[in-house]
C-alpha positions in Angstrom: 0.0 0.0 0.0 1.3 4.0 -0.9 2.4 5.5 2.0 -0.4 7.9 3.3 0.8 11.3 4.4 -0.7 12.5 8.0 -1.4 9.0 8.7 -2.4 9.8 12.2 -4.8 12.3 13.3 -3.1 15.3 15.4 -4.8 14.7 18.8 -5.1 18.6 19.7 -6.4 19.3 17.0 -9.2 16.4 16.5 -10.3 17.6 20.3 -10.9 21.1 19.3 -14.2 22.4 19.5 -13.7 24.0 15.7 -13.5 22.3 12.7 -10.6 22.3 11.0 -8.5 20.7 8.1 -5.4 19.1 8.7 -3.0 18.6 6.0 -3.9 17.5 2.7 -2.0 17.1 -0.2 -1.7 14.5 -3.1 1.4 12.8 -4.6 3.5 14.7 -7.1 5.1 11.6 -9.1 7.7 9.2 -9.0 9.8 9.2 -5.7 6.8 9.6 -2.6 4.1 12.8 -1.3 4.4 16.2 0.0 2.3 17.8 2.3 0.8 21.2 2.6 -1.2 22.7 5.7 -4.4 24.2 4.6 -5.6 27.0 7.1 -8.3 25.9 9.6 -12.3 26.7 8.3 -11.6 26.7 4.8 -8.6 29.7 4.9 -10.8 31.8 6.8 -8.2 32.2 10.0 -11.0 35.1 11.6 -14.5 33.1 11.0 -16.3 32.6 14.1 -17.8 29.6 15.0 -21.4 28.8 16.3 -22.6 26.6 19.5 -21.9 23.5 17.4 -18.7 24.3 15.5 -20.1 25.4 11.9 -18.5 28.5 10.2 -21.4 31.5 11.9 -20.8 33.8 8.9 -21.1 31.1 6.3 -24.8 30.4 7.8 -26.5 33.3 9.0 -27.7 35.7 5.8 -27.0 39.6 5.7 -29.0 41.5 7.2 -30.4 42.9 4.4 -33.0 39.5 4.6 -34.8 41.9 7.6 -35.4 44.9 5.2 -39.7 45.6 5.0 -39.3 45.8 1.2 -37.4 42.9 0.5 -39.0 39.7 -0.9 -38.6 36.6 -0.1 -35.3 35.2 -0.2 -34.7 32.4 -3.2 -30.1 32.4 -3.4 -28.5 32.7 -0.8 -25.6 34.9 -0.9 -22.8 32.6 -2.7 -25.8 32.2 -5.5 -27.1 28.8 -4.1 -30.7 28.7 -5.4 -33.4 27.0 -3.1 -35.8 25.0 -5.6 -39.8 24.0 -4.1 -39.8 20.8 -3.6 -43.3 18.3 -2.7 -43.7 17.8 0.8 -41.6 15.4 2.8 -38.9 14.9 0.0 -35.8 12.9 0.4 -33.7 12.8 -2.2 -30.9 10.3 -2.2 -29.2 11.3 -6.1 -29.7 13.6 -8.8 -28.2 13.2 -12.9 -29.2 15.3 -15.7 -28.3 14.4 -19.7 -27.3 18.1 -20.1 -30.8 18.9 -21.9 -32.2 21.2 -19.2 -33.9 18.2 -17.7 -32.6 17.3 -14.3 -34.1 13.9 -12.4 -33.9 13.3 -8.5 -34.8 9.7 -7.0 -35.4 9.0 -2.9 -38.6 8.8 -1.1 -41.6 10.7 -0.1 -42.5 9.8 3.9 -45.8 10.9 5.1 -46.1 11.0 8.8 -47.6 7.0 10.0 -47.0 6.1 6.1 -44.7 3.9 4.7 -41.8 6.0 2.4 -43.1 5.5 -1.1 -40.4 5.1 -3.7 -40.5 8.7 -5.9 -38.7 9.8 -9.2 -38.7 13.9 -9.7 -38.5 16.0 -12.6 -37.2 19.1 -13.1 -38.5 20.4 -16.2 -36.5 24.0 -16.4 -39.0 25.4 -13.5 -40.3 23.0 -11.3 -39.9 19.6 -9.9 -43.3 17.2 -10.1 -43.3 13.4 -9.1 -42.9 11.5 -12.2 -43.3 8.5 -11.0 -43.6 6.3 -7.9 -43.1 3.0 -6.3 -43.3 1.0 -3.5 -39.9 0.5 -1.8 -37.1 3.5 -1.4 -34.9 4.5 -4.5 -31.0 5.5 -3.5 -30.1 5.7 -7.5 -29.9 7.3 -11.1 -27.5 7.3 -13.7 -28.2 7.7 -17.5 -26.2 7.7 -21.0 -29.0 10.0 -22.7 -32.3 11.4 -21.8 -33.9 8.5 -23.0 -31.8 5.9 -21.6 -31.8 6.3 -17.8 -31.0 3.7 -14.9 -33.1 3.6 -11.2 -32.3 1.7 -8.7 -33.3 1.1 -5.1 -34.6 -1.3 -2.2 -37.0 -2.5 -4.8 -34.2 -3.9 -7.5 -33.4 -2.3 -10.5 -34.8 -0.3 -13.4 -35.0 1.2 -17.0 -36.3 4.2 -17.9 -36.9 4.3 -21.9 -39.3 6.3 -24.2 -40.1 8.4 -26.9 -38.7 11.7 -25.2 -37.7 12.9 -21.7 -41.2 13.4 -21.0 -42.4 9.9 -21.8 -39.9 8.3 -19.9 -41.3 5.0 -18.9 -40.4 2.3 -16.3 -39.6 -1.2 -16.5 -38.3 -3.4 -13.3 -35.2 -5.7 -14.9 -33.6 -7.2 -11.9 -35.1 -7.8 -8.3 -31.6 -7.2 -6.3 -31.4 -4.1 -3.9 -29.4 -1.2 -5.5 -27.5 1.0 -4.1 -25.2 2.8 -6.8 -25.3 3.0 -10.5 -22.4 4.3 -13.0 -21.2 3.6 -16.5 -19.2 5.0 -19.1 -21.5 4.3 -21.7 -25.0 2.5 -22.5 -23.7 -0.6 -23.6 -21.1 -0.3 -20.0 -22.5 0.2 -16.8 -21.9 -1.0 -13.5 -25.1 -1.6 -10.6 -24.2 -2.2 -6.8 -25.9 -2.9 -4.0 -26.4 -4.9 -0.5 -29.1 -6.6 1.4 -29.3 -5.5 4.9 -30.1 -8.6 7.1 -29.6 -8.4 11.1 -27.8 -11.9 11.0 -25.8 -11.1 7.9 -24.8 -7.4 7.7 -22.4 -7.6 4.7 -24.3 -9.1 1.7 -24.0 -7.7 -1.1 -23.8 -7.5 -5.3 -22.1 -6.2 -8.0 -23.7 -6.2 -11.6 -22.2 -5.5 -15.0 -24.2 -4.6 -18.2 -22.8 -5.2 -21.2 -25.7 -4.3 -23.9 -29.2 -6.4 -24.6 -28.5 -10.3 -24.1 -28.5 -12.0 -27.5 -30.5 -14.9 -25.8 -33.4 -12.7 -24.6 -32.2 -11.9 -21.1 -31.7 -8.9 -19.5 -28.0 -7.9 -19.9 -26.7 -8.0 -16.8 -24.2 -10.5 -15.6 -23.0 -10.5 -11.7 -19.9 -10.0 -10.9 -17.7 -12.6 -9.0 -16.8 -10.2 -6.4 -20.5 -10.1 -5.4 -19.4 -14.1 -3.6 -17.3 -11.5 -0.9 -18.8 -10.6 2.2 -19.3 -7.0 1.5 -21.9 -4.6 1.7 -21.3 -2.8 -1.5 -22.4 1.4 -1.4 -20.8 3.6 -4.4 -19.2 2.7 -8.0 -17.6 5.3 -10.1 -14.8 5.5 -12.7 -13.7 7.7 -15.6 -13.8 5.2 -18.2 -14.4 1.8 -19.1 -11.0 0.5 -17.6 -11.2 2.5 -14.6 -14.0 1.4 -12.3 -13.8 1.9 -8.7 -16.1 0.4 -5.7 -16.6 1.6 -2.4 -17.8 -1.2 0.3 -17.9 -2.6 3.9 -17.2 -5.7 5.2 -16.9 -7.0 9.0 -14.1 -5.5 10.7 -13.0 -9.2 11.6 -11.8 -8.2 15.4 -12.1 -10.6 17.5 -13.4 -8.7 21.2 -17.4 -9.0 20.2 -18.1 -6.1 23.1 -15.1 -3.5 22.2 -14.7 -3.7 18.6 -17.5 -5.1 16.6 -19.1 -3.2 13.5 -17.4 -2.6 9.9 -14.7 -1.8 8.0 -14.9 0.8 4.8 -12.8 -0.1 2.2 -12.1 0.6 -1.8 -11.5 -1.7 -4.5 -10.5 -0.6 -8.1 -10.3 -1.8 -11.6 -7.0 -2.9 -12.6 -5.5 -4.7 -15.4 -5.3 -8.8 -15.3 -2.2 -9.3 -17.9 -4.9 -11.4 -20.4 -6.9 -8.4 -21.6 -9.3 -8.2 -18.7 -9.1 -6.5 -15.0 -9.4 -7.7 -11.7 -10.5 -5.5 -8.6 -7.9 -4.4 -6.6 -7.3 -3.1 -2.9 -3.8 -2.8 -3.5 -2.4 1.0 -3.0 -5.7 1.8 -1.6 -5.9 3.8 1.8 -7.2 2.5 4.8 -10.1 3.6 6.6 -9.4 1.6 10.0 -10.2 -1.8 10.6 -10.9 -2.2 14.5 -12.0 0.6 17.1 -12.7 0.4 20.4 -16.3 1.1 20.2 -19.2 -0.5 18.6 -19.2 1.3 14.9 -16.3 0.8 12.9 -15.3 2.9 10.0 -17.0 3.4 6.8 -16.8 4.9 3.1 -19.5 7.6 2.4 -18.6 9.1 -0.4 -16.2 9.0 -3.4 -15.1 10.6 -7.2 -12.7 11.1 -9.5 -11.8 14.0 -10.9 -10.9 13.8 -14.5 -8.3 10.8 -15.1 -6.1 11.5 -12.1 -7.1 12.8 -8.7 -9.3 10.9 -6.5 -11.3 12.0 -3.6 -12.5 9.7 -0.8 -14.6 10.4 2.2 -15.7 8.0 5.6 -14.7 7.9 8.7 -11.4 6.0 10.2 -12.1 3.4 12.9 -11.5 6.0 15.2 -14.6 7.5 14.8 -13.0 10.9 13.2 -14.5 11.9 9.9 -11.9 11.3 7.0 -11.1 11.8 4.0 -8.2 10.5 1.5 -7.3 12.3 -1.8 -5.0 10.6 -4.4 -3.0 11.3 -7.5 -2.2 9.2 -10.1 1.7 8.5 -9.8 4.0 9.2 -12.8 5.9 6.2 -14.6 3.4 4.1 -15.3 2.7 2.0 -12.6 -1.1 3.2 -12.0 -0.9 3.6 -8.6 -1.9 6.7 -6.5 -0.3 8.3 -4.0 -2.4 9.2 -0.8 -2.7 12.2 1.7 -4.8 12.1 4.4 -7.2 14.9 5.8 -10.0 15.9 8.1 -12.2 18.4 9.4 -11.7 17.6 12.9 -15.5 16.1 13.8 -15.8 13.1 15.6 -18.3 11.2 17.4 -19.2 12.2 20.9 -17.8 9.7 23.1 -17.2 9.8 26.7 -14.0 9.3 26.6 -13.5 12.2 24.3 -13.6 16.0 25.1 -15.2 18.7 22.8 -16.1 16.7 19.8 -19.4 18.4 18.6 -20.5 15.2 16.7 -19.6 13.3 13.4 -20.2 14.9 10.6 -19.8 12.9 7.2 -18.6 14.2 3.9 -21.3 12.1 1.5 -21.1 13.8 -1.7 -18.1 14.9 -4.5 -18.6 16.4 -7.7 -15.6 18.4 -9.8 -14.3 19.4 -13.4 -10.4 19.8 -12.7 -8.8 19.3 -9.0 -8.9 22.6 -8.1 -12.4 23.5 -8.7 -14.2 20.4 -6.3 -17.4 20.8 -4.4 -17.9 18.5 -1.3 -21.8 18.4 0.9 -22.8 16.3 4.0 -24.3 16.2 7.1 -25.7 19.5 8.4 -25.9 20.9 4.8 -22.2 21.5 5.1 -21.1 22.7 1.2 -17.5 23.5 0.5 -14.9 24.4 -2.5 -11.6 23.5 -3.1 -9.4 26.0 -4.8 -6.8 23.9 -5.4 -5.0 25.3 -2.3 -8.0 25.5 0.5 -11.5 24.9 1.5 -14.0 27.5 1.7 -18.0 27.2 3.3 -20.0 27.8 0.4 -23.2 30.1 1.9 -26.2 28.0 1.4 -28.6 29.7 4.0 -31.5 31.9 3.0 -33.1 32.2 6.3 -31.8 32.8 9.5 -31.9 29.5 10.8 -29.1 27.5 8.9 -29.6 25.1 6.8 -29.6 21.8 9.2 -30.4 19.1 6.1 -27.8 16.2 5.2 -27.1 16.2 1.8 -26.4 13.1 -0.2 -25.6 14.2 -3.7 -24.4 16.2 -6.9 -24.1 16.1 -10.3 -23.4 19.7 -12.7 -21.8 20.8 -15.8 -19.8 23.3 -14.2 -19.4 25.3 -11.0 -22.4 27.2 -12.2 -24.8 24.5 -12.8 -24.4 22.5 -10.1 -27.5 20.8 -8.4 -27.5 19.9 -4.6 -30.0 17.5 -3.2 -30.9 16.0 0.2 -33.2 15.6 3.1 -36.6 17.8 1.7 -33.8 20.2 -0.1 -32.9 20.5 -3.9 -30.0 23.4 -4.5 -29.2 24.4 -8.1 -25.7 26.9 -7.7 -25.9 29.3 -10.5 -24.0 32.2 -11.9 -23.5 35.4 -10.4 -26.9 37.3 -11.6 -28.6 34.5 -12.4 -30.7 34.2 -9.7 
């Protein structure tokens, strides 16, 4: 495995009451890593902090919101647009074809109901239901507007019709989806796991590779689906470079200090006979055992054009983490690792002034130094290529408390947002 810079977490600063960023760099080629300190808060050295440790001036609005003659409040101040969404939303993903169109797949839960399965629209103006089902969705991905992938608690489908308004729904498998991606519509990759109290880490992995000339459907699973892993995320950049994010059981051996799971990250790599095999070699390492009852796990994860990879979990330690890699000169394929966090951590007794764990779930970016990451607490933030900043989301007062799970965009101006009963759509400057 690549050495991982700032392997261990600076005790001072993981028990500060402040979030902040320890060092994060990514490899620079052949011979090993450097590291480079980013400022605490996203490079704001004066922000002040609130009771719970978020940035206060990236939350609260100006107080311009209070003038009598102002209307109501749509972008907030970094031109994050709010969007109406129906009542008792939760959106789990979001992926557009580029055609104005923009769908959203989660759940609708009215109170003493069981959630219902919903697809949203956005038609340019509004989102609508477009359609529904019975179990929760967690998934979309398409390769045009009239080729589109769902999946969910409820198995797998395909959406297909005459135009993006006639898009039409057809259940092809029955296993329990939890991540779609492909690189084209004749490649594409469907992952999942079945929860089940006795047997935590089952899971499958799916590969289509075009209609089945016998009259199947397609899709052939994956040998790696026979490991004992829950499997959460797939993404790649191309056909040849798939990556998997999972959990399996962290394997320690003390039932009542350490039992729980282990995040981990497998990746597409050449077999020597013209096919891959997944890897977890040169991969960082989330934590295997902790002394506590939870484990570690991988929330989130992308790549970045064909070279800079961003993971997010949290180590075994119960800190939030996050891993960012860069694709090592020379040839080998391998990717050197640094190693960062923003100092939040699950509030243990045993630790002082951790103000909870907040997780990193979403990562969407055109070149390394123009990334967007969201989580927990409707945390948004940029990378520059040098720091983080707190992208202002708020519109009211009260900041904006919702988790959110995911992003998809054309550029840093057409970037949609979406989460617990929220659906953000960052625009250009004036374009509110």
């Amino acid at each position: 495995m690549s050495s991982v810079l700032s392997k261990h977490v600076v005790g001072s600063m993981l028990l500060a009451s402040s979030i902040a960023l320890v060092g994060i760099a990514c490899s620079n080629g052949d011979s090993g890593d450097s590291e480079e300190h980013v400022t605490p808060d996203g490079g704001h050295p004066d922000a002040s902090l609130d009771a719970d440790g978020r940035d206060a001036s990236a939350l609260v609005p100006d107080a311009s919101d209070d003038a009598p003659d102002a209307g109501p409040r749509t972008c907030s101040d970094d031109d994050v647009c709010h969007t109406a969404l129906p009542p008792d939303s939760y959106l789990r993903d979001v992926w557009s074809a580029g055609n104005g169109v923009v769908w959203a797949v989660g759940w609708t839960e009215v109170k003493n109901r069981v959630p219902t399965g919903t697809v949203f629209r956005w038609d340019g103006s509004a989102w609508t239901v477009h359609f529904e089902m019975k179990d929760r969705l967690h998934t979309v991905w398409g390769s045009g507007s009239t080729d589109i992938w769902i999946g969910g608690e409820g198995g797998l489908f395909h959406g297909t019709g005459a135009s993006s308004e006639a898009i039409t729904w057809t259940k092809v498998r029955s296993e329990s989806i939890s991540s779609i991606w492909g690189s084209s519509a004749t490649d594409i990759w469907a992952v999942g796991s079945l929860w089940q109290y006795t047997n935590p880490y089952r899971g499958t992995v799916l590969h289509f590779k075009g209609p089945s000339a016998n009259g199947g459907d397609g899709w052939e699973v994956d040998p790696l689906t026979s490991r004992p892993a829950a499997y959460q995320k797939v993404w790649g950049t191309s056909g040849s470079d798939v990556w998997l994010a999972a959990v399996e059981d962290n394997q320690c051996t003390d039932r009542y200090l350490c039992r729980g799971s282990r995040g981990f990250v497998l990746r597409s790599r050449p077999d020597g006979a013209g096919g891959f095999t997944w890897s977890e070699d040169a991969m960082p390492d989330f934590g295997r055992v902790a002394l506590d009852s939870f484990g570690s796990v991988v929330t989130g994860g992308a790549s970045i054009g064909g070279g800079d990879t961003w993971l997010f979990g949290n180590k075994a330690n119960q800190y939030d983490a996050f891993f960012r890699g860069a694709l090592k000169t020379g040839g080998s394929g391998d990717y050197g690792w640094s190693e960062g966090t923003f100092g939040t951590c699950r509030d243990l007794v045993s630790l002082r002034g951790c103000q909870g764990l907040w997780l990193t779930r979403a990562v969407w970016g055109r070149t390394p130094n123009d990334v967007y990451i969201a989580g927990d607490y409707g945390q948004l933030r940029h990378w520059n290529g040098t720091s983080f900043s707190l992208v202002k989301t708020t519109i009211k007062k009260i900041p904006l408390q919702a988790s959110l799970f995911a992003m998809w965009g054309t550029s840093s101006t057409d970037l949609w947002i979406v989460g617990d009963r929220v659906a953000l759509h960052k625009v250009a400057p004036g374009q509110r």
